[in-house]
Backbone atoms as SQL, in Angstrom:
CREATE TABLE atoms (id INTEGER PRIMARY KEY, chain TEXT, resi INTEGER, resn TEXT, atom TEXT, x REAL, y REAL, z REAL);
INSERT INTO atoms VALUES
  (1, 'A', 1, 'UNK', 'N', 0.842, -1.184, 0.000),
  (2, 'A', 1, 'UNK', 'CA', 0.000, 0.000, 0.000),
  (3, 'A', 1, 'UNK', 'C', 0.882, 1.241, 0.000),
  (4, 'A', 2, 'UNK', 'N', 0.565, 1.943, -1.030),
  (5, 'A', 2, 'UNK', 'CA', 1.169, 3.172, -0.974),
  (6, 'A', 2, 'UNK', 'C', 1.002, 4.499, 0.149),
  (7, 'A', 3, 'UNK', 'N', 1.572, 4.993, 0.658),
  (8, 'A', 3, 'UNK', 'CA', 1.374, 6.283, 1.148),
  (9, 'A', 3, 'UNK', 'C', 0.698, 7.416, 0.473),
  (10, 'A', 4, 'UNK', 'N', -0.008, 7.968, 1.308),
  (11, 'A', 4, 'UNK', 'CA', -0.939, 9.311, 0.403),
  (12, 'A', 4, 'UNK', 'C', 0.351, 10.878, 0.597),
  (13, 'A', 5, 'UNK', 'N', 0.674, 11.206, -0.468),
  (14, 'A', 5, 'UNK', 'CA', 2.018, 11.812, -0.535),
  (15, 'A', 5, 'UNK', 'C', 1.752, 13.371, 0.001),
  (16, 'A', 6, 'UNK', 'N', 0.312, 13.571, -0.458),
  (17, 'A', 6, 'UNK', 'CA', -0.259, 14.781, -0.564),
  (18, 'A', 6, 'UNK', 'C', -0.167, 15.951, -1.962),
  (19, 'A', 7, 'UNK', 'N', 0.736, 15.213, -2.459),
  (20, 'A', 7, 'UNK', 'CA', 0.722, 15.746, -3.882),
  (21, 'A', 7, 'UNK', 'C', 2.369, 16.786, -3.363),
  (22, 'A', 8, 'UNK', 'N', 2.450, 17.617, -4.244),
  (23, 'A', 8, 'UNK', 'CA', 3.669, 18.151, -5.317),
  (24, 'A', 8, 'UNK', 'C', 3.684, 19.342, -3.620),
  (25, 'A', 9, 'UNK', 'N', 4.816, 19.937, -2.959),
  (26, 'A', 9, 'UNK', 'CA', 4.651, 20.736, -2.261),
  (27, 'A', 9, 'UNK', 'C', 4.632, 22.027, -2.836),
  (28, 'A', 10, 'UNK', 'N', 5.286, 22.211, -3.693),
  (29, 'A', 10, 'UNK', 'CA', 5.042, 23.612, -4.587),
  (30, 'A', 10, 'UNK', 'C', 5.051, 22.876, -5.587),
  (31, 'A', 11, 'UNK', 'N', 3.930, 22.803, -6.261),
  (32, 'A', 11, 'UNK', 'CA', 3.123, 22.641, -7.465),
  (33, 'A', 11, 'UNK', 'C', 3.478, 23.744, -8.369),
  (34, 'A', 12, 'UNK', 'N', 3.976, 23.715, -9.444),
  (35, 'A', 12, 'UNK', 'CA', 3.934, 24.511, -10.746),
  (36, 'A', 12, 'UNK', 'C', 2.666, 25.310, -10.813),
  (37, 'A', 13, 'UNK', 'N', 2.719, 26.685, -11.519),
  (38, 'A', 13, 'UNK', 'CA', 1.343, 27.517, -11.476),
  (39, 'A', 13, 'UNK', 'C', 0.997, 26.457, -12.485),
  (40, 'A', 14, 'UNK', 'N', -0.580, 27.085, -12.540),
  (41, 'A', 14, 'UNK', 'CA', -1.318, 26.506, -14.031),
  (42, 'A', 14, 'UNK', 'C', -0.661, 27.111, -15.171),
  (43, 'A', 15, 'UNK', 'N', -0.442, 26.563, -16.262),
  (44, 'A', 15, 'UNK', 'CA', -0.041, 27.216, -17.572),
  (45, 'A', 15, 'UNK', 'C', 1.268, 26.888, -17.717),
  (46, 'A', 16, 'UNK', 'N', 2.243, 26.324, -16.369),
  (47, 'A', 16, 'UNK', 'CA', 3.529, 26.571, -16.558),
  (48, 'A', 16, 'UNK', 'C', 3.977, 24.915, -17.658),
  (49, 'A', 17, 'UNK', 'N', 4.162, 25.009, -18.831),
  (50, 'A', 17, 'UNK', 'CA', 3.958, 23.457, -19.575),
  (51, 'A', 17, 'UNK', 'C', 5.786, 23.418, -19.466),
  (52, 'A', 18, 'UNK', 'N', 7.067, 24.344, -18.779),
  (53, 'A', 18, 'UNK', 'CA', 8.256, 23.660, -19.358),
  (54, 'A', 18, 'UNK', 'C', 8.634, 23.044, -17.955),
  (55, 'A', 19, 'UNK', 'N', 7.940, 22.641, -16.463),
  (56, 'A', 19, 'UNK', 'CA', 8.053, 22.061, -15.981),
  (57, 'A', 19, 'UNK', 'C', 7.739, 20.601, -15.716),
  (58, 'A', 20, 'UNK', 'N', 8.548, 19.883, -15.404),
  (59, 'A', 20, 'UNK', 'CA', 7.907, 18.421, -15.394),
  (60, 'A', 20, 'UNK', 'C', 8.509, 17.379, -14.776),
  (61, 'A', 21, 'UNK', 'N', 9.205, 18.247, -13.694),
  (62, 'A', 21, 'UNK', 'CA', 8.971, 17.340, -11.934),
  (63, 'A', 21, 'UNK', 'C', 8.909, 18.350, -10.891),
  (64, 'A', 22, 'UNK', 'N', 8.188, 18.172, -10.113),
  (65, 'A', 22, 'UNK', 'CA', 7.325, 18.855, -9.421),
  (66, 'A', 22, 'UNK', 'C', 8.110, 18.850, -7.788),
  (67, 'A', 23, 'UNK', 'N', 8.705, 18.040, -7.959),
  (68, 'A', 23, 'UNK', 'CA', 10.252, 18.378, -6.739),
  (69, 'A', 23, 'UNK', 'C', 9.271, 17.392, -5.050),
  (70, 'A', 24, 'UNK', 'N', 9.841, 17.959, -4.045),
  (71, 'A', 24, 'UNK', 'CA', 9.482, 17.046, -2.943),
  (72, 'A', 24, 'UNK', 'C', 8.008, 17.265, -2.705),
  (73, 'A', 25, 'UNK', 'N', 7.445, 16.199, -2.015),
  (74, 'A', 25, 'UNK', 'CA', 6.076, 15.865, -1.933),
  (75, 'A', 25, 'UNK', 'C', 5.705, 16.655, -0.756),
  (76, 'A', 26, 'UNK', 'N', 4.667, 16.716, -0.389),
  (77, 'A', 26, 'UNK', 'CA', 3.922, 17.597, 0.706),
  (78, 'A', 26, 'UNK', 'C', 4.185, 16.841, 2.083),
  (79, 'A', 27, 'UNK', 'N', 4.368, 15.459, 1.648),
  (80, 'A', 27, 'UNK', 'CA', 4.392, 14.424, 2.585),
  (81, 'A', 27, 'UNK', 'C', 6.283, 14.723, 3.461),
  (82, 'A', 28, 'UNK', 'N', 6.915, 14.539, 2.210),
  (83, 'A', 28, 'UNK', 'CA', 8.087, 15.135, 2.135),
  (84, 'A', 28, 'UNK', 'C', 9.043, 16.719, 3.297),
  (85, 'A', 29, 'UNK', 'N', 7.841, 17.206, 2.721),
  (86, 'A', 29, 'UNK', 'CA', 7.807, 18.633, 3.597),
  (87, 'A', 29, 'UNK', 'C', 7.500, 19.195, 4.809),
  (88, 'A', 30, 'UNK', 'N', 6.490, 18.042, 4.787),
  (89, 'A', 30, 'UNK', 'CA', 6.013, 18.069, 6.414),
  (90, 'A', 30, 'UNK', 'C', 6.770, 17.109, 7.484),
  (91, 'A', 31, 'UNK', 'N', 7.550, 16.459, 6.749),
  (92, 'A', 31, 'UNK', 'CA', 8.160, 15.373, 7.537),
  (93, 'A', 31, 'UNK', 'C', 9.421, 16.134, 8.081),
  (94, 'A', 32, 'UNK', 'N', 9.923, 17.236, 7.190),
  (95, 'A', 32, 'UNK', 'CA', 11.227, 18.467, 7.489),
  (96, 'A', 32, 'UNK', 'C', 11.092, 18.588, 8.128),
  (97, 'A', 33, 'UNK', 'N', 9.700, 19.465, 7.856),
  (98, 'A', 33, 'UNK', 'CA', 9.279, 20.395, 9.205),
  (99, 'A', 33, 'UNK', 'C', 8.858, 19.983, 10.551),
  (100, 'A', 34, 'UNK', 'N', 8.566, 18.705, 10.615),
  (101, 'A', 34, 'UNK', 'CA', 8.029, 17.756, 11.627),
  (102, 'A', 34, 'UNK', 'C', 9.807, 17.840, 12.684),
  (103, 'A', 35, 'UNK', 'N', 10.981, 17.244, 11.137),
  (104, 'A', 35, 'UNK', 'CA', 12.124, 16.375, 11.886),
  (105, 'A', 35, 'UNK', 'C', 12.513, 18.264, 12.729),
  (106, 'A', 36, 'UNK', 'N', 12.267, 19.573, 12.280),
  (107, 'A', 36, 'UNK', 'CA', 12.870, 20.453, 12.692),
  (108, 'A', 36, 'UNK', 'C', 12.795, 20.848, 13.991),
  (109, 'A', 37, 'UNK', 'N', 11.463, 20.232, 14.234),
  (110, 'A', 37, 'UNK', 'CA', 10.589, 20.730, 15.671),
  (111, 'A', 37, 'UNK', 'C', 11.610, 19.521, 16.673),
  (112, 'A', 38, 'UNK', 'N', 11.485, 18.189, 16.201),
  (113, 'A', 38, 'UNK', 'CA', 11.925, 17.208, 16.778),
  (114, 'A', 38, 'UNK', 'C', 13.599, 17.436, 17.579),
  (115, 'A', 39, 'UNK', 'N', 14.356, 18.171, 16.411),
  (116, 'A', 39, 'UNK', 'CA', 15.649, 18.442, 16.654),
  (117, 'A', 39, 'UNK', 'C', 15.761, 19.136, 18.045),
  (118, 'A', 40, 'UNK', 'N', 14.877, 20.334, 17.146),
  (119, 'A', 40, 'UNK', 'CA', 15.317, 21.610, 18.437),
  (120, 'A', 40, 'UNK', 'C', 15.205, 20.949, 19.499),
  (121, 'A', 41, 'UNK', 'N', 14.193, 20.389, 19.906),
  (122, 'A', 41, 'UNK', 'CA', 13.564, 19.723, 21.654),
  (123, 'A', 41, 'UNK', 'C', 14.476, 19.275, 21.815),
  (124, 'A', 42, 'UNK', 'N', 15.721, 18.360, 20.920),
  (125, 'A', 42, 'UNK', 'CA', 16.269, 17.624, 21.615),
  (126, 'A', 42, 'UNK', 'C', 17.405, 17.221, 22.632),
  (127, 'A', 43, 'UNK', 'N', 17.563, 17.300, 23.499),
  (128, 'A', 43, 'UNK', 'CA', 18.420, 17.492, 24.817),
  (129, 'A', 43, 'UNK', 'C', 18.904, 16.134, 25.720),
  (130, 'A', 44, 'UNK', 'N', 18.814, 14.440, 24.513),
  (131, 'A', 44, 'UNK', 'CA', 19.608, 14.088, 25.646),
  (132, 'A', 44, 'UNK', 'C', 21.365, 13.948, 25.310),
  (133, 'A', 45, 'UNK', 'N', 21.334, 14.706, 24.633),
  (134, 'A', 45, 'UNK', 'CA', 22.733, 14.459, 23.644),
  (135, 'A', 45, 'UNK', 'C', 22.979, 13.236, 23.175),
  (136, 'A', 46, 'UNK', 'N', 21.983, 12.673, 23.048),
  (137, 'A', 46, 'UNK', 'CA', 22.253, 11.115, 22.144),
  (138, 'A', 46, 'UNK', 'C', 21.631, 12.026, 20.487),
  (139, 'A', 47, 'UNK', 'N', 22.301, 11.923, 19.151),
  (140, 'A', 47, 'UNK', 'CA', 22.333, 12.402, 18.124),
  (141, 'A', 47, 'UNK', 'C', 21.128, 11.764, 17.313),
  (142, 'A', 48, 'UNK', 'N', 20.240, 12.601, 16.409),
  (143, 'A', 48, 'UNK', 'CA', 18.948, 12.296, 16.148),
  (144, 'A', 48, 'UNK', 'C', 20.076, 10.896, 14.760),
  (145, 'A', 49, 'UNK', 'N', 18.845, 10.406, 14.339),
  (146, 'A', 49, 'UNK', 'CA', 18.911, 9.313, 13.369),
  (147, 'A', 49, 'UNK', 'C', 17.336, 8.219, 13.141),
  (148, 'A', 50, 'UNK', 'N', 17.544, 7.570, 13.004),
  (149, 'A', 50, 'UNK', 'CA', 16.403, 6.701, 12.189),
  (150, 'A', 50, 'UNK', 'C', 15.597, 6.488, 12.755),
  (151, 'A', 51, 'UNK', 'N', 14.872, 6.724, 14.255),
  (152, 'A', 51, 'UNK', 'CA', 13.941, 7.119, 14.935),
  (153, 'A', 51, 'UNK', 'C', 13.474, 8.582, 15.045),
  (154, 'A', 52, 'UNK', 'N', 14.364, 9.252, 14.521),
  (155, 'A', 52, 'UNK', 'CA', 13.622, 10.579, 14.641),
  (156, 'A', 52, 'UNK', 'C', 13.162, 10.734, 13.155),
  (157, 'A', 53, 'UNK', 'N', 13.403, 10.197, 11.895),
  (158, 'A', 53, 'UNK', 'CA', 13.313, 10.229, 10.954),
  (159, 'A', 53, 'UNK', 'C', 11.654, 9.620, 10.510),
  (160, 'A', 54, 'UNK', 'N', 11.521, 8.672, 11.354),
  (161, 'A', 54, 'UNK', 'CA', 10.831, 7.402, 11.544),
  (162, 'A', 54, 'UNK', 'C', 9.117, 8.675, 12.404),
  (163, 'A', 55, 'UNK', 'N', 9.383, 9.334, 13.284),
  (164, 'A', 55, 'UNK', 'CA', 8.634, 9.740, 13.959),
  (165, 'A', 55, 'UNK', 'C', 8.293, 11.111, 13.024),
  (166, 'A', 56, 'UNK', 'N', 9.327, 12.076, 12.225),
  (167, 'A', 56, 'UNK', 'CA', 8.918, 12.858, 11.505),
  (168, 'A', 56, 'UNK', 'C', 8.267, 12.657, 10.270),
  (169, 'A', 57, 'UNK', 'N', 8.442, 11.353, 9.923),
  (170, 'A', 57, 'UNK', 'CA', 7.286, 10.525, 8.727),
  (171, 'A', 57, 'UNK', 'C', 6.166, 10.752, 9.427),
  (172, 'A', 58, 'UNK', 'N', 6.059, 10.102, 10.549),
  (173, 'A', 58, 'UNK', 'CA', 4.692, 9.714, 11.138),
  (174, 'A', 58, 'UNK', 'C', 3.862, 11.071, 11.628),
  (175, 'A', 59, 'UNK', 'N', 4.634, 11.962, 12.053),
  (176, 'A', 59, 'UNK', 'CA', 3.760, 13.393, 11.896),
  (177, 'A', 59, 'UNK', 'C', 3.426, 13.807, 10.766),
  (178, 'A', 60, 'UNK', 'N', 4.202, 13.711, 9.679),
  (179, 'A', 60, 'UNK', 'CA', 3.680, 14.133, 8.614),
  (180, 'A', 60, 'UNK', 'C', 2.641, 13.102, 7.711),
  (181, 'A', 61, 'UNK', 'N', 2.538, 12.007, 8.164),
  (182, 'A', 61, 'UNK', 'CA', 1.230, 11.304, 8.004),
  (183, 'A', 61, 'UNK', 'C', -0.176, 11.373, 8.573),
  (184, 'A', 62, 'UNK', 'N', 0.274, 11.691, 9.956),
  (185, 'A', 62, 'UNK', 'CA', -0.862, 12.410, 10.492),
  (186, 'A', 62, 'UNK', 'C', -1.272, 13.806, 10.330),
  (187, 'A', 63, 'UNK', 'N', -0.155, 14.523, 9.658),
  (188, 'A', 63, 'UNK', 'CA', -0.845, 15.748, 8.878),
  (189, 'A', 63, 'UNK', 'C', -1.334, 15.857, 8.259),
  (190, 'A', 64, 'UNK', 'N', -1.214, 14.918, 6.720),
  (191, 'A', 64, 'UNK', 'CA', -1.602, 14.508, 5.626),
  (192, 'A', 64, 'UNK', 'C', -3.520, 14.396, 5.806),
  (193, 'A', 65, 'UNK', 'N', -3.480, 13.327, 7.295),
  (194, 'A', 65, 'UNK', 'CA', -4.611, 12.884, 7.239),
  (195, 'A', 65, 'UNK', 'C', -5.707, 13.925, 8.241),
  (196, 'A', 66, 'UNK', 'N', -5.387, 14.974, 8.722),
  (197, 'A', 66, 'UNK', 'CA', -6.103, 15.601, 9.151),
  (198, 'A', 66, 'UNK', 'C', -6.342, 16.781, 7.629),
  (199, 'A', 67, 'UNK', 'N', -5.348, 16.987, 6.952),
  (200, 'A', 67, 'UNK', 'CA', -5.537, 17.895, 6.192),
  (201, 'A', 67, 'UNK', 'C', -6.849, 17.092, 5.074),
  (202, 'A', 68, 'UNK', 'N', -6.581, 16.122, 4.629),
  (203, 'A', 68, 'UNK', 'CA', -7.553, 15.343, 4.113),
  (204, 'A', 68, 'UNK', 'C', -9.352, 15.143, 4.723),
  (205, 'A', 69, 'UNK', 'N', -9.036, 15.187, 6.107),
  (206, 'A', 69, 'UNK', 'CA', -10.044, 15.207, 6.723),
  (207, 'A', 69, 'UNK', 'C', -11.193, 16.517, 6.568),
  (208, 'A', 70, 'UNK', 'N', -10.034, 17.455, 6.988),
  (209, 'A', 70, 'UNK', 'CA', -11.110, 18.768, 6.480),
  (210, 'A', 70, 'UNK', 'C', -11.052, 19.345, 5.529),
  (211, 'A', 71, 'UNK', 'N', -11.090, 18.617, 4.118),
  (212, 'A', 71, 'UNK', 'CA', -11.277, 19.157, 2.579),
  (213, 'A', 71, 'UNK', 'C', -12.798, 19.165, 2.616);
């Protein structure tokens, strides 16, 4: 099963036809912004890696799905 990506995070305007990849996903973006929040907090001086990576997916899945929720 695929992940719902949320589509293109900056999407090309309409009209723009000489683009044609649409760069990181929304899913993508929120997972940044998820890992950025995660960083700052972090204070036990053990160095972030594949659990924090792992947990900034998962916020940004649950963003995905609230944003979905109230379309």
């Amino acid at each position: 099963m695929s992940k719902d990506t949320g589509g293109p995070a900056f999407p090309a305007p309409a009209g723009v036809a000489h683009i044609t990849e649409q760069g990181m996903t929304l899913r993508d973006y929120f997972a940044a912004k998820a890992m950025q929040g995660i960083i700052s907090a972090w204070n036990t001086g053990i160095p972030p890696g594949q659990l924090t990576s792992e947990a900034a997916y998962q916020y940004a899945d649950a963003m995905i799905k609230a944003r979905n929720n109230n379309e």
